[in-house]
C-alpha positions as CSV (number, residue, x, y, z in Angstrom):
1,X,145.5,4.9,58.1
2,X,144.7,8.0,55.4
3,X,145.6,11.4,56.3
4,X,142.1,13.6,57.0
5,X,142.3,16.8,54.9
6,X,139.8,18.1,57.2
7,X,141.1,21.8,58.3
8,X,139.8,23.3,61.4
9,X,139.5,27.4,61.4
10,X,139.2,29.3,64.6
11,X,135.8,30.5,65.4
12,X,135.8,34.2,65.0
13,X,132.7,35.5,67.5
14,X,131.7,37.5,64.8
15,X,127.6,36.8,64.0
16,X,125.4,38.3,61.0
17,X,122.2,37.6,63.8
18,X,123.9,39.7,66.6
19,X,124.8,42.9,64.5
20,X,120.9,42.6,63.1
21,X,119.6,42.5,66.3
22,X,121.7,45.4,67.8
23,X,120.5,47.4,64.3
24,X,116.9,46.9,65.2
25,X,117.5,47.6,69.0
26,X,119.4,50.8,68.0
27,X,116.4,52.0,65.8
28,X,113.7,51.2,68.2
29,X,115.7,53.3,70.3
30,X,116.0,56.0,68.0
31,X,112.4,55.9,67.3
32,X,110.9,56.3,70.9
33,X,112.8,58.7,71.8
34,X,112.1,60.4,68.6
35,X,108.2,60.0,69.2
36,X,108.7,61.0,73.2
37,X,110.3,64.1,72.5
38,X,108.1,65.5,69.3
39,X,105.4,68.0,70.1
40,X,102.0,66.3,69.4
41,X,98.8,67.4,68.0
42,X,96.5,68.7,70.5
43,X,92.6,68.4,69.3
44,X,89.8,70.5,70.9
45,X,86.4,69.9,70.6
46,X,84.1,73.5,69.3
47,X,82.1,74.3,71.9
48,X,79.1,77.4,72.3
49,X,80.2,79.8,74.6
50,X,79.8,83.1,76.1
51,X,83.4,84.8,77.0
52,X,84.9,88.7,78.0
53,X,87.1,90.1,79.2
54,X,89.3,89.4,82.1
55,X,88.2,92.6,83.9
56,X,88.3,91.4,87.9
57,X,88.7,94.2,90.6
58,X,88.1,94.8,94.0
59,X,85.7,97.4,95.0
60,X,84.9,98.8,98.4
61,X,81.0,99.0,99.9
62,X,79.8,101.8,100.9
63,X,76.5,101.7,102.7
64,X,74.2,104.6,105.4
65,X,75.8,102.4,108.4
66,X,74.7,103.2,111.9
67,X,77.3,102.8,114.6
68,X,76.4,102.1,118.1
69,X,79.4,102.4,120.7
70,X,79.0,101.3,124.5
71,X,78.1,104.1,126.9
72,X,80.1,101.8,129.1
73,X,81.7,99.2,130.2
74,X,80.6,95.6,130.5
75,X,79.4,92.2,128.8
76,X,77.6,92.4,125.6
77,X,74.4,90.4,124.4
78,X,73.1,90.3,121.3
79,X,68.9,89.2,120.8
80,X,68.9,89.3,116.8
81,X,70.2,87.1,114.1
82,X,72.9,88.8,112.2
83,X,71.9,90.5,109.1
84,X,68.3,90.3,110.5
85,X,65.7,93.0,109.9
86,X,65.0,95.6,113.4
87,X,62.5,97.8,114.2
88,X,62.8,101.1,115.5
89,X,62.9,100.8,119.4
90,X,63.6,97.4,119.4
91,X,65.9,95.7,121.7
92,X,69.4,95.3,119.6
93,X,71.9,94.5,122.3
94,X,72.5,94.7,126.5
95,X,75.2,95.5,128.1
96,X,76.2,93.6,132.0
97,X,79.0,95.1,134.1
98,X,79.1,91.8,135.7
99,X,78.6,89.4,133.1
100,X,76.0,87.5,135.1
101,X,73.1,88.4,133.0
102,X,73.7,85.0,131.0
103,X,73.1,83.2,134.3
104,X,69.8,84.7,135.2
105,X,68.4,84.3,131.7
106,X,69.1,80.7,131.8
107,X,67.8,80.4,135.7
108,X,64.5,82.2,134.0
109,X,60.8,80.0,133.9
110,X,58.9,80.3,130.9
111,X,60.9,80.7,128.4
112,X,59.6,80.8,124.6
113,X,59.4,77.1,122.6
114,X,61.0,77.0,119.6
115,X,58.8,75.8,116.8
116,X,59.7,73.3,114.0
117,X,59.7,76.3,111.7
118,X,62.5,78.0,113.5
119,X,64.5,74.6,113.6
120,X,64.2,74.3,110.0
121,X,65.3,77.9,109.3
122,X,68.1,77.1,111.2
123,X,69.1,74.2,109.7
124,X,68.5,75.7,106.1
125,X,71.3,77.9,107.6
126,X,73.5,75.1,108.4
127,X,73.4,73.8,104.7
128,X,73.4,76.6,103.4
129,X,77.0,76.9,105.1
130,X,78.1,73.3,104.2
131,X,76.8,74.3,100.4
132,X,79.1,76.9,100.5
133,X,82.3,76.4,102.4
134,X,85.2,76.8,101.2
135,X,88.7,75.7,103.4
136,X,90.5,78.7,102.2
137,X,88.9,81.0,103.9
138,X,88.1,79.0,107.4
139,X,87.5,82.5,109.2
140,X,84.2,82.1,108.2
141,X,83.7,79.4,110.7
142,X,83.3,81.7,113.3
143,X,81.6,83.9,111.2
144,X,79.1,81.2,111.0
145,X,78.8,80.4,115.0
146,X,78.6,83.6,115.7
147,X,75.5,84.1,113.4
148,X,73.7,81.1,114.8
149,X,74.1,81.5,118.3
150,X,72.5,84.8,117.6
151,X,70.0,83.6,116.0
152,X,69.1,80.9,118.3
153,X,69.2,83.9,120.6
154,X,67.0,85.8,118.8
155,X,64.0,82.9,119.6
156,X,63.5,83.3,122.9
157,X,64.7,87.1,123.0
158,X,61.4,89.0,123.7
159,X,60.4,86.6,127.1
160,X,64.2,86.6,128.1
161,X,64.7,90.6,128.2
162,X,60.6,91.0,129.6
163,X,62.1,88.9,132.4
164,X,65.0,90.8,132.6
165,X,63.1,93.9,133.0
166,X,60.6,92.8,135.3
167,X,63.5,91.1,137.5
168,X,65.3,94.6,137.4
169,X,62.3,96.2,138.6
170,X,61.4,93.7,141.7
171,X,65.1,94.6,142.5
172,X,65.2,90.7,142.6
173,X,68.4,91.2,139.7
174,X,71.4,92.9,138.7
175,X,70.3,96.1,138.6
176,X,73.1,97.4,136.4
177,X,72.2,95.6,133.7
178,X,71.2,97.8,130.7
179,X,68.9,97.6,127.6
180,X,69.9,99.3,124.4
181,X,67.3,99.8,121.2
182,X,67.5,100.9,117.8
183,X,67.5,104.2,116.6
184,X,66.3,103.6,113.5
185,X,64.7,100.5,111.1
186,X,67.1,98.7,109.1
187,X,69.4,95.5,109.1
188,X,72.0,94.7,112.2
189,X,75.5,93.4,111.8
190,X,77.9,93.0,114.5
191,X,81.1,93.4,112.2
192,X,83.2,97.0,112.1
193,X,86.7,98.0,110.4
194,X,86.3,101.4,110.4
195,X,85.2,102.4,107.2
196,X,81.6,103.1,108.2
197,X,82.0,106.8,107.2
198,X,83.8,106.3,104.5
199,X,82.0,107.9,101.0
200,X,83.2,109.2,97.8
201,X,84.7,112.2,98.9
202,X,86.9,110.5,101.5
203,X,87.3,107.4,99.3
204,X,91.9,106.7,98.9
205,X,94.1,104.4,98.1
206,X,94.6,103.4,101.6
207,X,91.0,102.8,102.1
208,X,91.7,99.8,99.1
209,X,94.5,98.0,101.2
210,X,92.1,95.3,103.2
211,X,95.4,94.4,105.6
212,X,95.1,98.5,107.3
213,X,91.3,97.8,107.7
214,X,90.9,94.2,109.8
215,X,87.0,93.4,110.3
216,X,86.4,92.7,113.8
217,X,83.6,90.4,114.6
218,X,81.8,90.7,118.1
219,X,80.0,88.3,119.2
220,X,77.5,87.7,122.7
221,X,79.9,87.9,126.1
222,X,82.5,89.7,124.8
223,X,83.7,92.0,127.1
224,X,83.5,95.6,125.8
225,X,85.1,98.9,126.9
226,X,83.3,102.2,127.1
227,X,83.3,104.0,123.7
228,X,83.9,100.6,122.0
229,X,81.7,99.5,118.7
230,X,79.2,97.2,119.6
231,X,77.4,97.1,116.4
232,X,75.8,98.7,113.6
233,X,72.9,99.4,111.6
234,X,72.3,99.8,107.5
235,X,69.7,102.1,107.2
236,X,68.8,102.0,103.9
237,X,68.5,99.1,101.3
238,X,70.7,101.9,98.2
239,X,74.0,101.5,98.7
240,X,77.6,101.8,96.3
241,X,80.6,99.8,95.5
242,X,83.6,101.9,94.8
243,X,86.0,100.4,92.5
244,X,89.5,101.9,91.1
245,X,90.1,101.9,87.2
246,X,93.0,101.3,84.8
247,X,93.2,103.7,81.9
248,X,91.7,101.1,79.5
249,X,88.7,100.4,81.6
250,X,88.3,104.5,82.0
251,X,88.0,104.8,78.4
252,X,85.8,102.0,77.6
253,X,83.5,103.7,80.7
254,X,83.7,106.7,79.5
255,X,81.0,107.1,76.6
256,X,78.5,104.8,78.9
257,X,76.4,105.2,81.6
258,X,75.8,101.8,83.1
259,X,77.6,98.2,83.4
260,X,77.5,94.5,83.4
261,X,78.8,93.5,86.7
262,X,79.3,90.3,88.1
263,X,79.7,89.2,91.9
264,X,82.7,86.5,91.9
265,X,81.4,85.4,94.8
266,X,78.5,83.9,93.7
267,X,78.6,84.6,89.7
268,X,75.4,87.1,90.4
269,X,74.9,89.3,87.4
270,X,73.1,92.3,87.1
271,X,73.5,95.8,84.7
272,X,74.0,99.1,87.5
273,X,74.7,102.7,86.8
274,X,78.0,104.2,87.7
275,X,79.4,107.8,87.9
276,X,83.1,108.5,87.2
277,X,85.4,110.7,89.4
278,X,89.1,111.3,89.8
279,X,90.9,111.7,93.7
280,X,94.3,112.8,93.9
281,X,95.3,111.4,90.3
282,X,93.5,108.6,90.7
283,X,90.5,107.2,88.7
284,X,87.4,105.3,90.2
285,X,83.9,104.6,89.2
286,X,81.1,104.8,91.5
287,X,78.7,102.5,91.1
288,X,74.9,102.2,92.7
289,X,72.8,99.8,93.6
290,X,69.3,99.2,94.6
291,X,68.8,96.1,95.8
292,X,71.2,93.1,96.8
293,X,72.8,95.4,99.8
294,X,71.4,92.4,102.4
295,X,73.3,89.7,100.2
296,X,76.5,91.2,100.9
297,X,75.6,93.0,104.0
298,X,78.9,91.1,105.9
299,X,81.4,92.2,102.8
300,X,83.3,95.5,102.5
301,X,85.9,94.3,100.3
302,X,83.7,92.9,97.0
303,X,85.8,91.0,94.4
304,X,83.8,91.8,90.8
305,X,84.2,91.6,87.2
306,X,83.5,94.2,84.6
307,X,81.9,92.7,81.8
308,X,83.1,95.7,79.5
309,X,83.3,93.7,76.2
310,X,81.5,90.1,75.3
311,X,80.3,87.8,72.6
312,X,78.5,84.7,72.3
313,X,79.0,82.4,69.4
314,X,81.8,79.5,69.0
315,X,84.3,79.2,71.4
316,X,87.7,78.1,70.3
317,X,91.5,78.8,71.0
318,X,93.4,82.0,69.7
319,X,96.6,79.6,68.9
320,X,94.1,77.5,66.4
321,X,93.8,80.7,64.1
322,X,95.7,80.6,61.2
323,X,95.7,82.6,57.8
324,X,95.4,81.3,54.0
325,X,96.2,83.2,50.9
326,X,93.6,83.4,48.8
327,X,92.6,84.6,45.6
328,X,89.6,87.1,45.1
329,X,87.0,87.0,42.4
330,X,83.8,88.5,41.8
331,X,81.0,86.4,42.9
332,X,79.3,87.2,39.4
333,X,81.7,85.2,37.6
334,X,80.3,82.0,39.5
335,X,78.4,79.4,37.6
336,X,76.9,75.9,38.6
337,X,79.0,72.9,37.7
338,X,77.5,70.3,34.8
339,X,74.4,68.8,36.1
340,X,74.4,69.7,40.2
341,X,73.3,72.7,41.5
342,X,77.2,73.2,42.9
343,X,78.9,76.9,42.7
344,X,81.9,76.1,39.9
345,X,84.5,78.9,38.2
346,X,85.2,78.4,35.0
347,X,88.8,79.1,34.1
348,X,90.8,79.1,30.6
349,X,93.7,76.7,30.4
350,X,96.3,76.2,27.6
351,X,96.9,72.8,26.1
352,X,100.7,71.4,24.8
353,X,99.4,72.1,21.4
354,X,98.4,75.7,21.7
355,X,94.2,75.2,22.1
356,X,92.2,76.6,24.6
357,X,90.3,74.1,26.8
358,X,87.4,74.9,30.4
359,X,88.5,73.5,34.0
360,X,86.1,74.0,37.0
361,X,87.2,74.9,40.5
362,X,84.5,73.9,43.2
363,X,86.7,74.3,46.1
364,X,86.8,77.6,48.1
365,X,88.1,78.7,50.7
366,X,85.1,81.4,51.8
367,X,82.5,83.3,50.1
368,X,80.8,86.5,50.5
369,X,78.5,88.9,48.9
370,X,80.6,90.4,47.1
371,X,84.1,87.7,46.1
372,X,84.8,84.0,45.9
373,X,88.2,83.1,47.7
374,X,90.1,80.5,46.4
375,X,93.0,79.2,47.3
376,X,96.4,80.9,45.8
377,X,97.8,76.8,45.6
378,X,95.0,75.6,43.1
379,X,95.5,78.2,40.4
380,X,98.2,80.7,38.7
381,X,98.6,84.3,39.0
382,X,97.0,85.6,35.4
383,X,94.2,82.7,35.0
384,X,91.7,84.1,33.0
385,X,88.2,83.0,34.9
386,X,84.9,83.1,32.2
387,X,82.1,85.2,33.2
388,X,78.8,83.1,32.7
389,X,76.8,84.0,29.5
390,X,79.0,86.5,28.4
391,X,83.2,87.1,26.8
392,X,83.9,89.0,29.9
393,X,87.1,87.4,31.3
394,X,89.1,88.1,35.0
395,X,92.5,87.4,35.3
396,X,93.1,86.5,39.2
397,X,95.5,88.6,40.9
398,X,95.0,90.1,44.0
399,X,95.5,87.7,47.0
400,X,94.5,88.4,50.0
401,X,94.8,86.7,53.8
402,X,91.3,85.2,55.4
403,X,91.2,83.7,59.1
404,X,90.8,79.9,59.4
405,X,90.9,76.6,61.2
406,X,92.3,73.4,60.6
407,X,89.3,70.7,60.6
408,X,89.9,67.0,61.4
409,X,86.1,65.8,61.6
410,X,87.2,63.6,58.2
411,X,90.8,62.1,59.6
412,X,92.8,65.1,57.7
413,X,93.1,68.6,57.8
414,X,90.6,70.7,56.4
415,X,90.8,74.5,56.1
416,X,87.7,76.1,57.4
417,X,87.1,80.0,57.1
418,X,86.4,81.6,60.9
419,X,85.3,85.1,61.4
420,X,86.2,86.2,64.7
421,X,83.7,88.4,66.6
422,X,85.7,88.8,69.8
423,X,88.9,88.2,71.0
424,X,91.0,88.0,74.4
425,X,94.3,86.2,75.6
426,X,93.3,82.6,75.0
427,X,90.2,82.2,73.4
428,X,87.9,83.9,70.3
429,X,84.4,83.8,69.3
430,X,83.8,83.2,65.6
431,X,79.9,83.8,64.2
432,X,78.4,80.3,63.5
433,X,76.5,79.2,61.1
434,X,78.6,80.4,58.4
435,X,79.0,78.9,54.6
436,X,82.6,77.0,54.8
437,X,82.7,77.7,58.7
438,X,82.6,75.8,61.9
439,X,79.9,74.4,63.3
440,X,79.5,73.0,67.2
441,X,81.3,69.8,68.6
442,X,83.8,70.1,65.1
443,X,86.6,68.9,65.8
444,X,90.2,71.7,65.3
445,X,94.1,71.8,65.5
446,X,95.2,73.6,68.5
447,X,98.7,74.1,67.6
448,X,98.4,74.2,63.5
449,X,101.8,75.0,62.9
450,X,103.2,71.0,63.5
451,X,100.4,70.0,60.8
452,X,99.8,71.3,57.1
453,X,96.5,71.2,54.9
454,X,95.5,67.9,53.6
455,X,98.1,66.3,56.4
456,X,96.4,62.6,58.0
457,X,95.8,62.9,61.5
458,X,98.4,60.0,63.0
C-alpha cells in the first residue's frame, strides 16, 4: 500500500471574515456615536413679527373707594351682583343679628320670576369663567360663586327686601333686621385688603409686598363683627396704577409723557399718561386711566408690561447674526455686465505674460447708496476696479464688517445682508424688503458657527 504524502496542519481559529466584520462593527460604532454626540444644525423659519422689550412689573391700583363697615353685629346679605352698577340710596347690603332673615325671604309669596334674559346673562357668566380658568390660581372659584350667588340675588332683590320691610313694619318679623343703602353712585365690590386709602403720597415698598396685604372676600351669611368691612364702593370711573421703576426704565420715561401699556392678564393694550415721582429713594411712575377701571375692578395687584421700545419687521434669532468682511467701493464704479441689465465691477487682472486683461464680479454681499460690498474672499487687497466710461481706477482697500444670515432656501449656505432695527436677549428685527436681504418664511442657520458659506446642508 503507498505511503499518503498528505500532511495535516492544525487549524489555527484565525479568520480574514471575522477580523473584517469586527472592523466594520468597530466603525459603525465609531460613527453613531460620532453623529449622536455632534451639535446639529438647527433651521428656523423667518417669520413677521412685532417684539419689545421684556419690561413686566407689578403695579398697585389705586381707585376713590368707598368703605362701608358694620354699625354692628350680625349676618350679612348682599342684593347686587359684584362689580354691578348702584344708585344712590339704593339697598347695598342688610345686616341680621339672628341670621334668620334668609329663612323669612325664602318663606316669602310673590317673589320676582327670573326672565330668560337674566338666565342667559348668567350663563354668559358661567362661560365666560370656563373661557377663562386657569388651575393655577383655583382661588378664583370662590371668587366665582360668590359673584353668582350674588347675582342671582340681585333678581329677586327689590320684592325680597319690600317684603322685608313691610314684614318689619306689621311686627310680623325680626325686627332687628336692618337695611343699609349707598351713599353714593358707583360700582360695588365685596373684596378689602386694606389699601383703600392708599394714594401717592402714602404709596411704599411695603404697600408692593401682596403677602402683608391678603384680599378678603365676603360673601352673603357671613357673620360680621361691628366695625368690620362689609363692602365698598368706586366712585368714580378715573383711577391709577402705581408701578416702581428700575433706573433704565426711569430714563427711557424720563423725556416722555405717556406709555404703551399692556394688561398680562388679558393682553389689553392701550397708550396712558404717567407722572414720575420719587418716595424715600425710590422711583415710581404714576400712571392714569380713564376708562377700563370696571375690567379690573376685583385686582389691586396688576401684572403689566411696559412697551418702552418695539419694532415690527422680520423676526429672527440674535445667535443667527453673524458678520462678513467686506470690501467697500463706490457705487459709481458699477457697470452692467455684457448683455443683462445685471450690476458687474470691472476689475484689472495681470496675466503670466505681463498683459492686462477685464474680470466682472456680480456677487455682493450688500449695497447702498453710497458703496458696493463685496466680499474680502473674492478679490485682493490693491485690485484696481475701472470706473465706467472713464481711466479713473480704485484700488480696494478698506474692509469693513456688515451684519448677515446664513440662507439655506437653495440646500447651501448663502450669506444674506440683515439690517437690524431692534434688538433684545433672543430675538432681532431686521427691515424687510431689502436688496440681498431676507424675505418672510426664508429659511436661516440658527447656530452659524458649526456651518461655513457655501457648506451643503446634510
Amino acid at each position: 500500500m503507498a505511503k499518503s504524502n498528505v500532511v495535516k496542519y492544525r487549524r489555527t481559529g484565525f479568520s480574514i471574515g471575522s477580523v473584517l466584520f469586527v472592523i466594520i462593527l468597530l466603525y459603525i460604532i465609531f460613527v453613531s456615536v460620532h453623529f449622536l454626540r455632534k451639535e446639529h444644525i438647527t433651521i428656523y423659519e423667518v417669520t413677521e413679527k412685532q417684539i419689545y422689550d421684556d419690561n413686566t412689573t407689578t403695579g398697585i391700583a389705586i381707585r376713590k373707594e368707598e368703605v362701608y363697615t358694620a354699625q354692628q353685629a350680625g349676618y350679612v346679605g348682599y342684593y347686587n351682583s359684584n362689580a354691578s352698577k348702584v344708585s344712590k340710596g339704593s339697598t347695598i347690603y342688610t345686616l341680621d343679628p339672628t341670621g334668620t332673615y334668609k329663612d323669612e325671604l325664602s318663606d316669602s309669596k310673590g317673589a320676582s320670576k327670573i326672565s330668560s334674559e337674566n338666565i342667559s346673562d348668567i350663563r354668559s357668566k358661567i362661560k365666560a369663567f370656563h373661557t377663562d380658568f386657569d388651575y393655577a390660581d383655583y382661588s378664583t372659584v370662590y371668587n366665582f360663586k360668590y359673584s353668582i350667588e350674588s347675582s342671582v340675588l340681585s333678581l329677586v332683590s327689590d320684592k325680597m327686601i319690600a317684603k322685608l320691610q313691610n314684614s318689619n313694619e306689621n311686627g310680623g318679623g325680626n325686627s332687628s333686621f336692618s337695611l343699609y343703602s349707598a351713599n353714593n353712585t358707583g360700582i360695588v365690590t365685596y373684596w378689602t385688603d386694606g389699601l383703600e386709602n392708599i394714594d401717592e403720597s402714602s404709596v411704599n415698598e411695603d404697600c408692593f409686598v401682596e403677602d402683608n396685604h391678603p384680599k378678603t372676600t365676603h360673601k352673603t351669611s357671613d357673620s360680621i363683627s361691628t366695625g368690620d368691612a362689609v363692602c365698598k364702593i368706586v366712585t368714580d370711573e378715573n383711577w391709577n396704577i402705581i408701578i416702581k421703576l428700575d433706573e433704565k426704565q426711569k430714563q427711557k420715561l424720563e423725556d416722555k409723557d405717556t406709555v404703551r401699556i399692556r394688561f398680562i392678564k388679558d393682553n389689553l393694550e392701550t397708550t396712558v399718561p404717567y407722572t414720575l415721582f420719587n418716595a424715600d429713594g425710590t422711583d415710581y411712575a404714576n400712571i392714569a386711566l380713564d376708562k377700563y377701571m370696571i375690567r379690573y375692578i376685583d385686582d389691586r395687584y396688576i401684572k403689566l408690561e411696559l412697551i418702552l421700545n418695539s419694532a415690527e419687521g422680520l423676526k429672527i434669532p440674535v445667535s443667527s447674526v453673524i458678520e462678513k468682511n467686506c470690501y467697500i467701493i463706490p457705487v459709481d464704479y458699477l457697470t452692467k455686465g455684457g448683455d443683462s441689465d445685471k450690476d458687474v465691477l470691472v476689475y484689472e487682472t495681470t496675466n503670466k505674460d505681463g498683459s492686462k486683461s477685464a474680470a466682472n464680479i456680480d456677487s455682493f454681499a450688500y449695497k447702498d447708496e453710497k458703496y458696493v460690498y463685496v466680499d474680502a474672499l473674492l478679490i485682493q487687497p490693491g485690485t484696481s476696479i475701472c470706473k465706467p466710461s472713464s481711466d479713473e481706477r480704485f484700488s480696494v482697500s478698506e474692509i469693513k464688517a456688515i451684519k448677515g444670515v446664513y440662507n439655506v432656501n437653495e440646500g447651501y449656505c448663502q450669506f444674506k445682508h440683515i439690517e437690524v432695527i431692534y434688538e433684545n436677549k433672543e430675538y432681532c428685527i431686521v427691515k424687510k424688503d431689502t436688496e440681498y436681504g431676507l424675505s418672510v418664511y426664508d429659511h436661516i442657520v440658527v447656530n452659524p458657527g458649526l456651518i461655513d458659506e457655501d457648506d451643503i446642508i446634510y
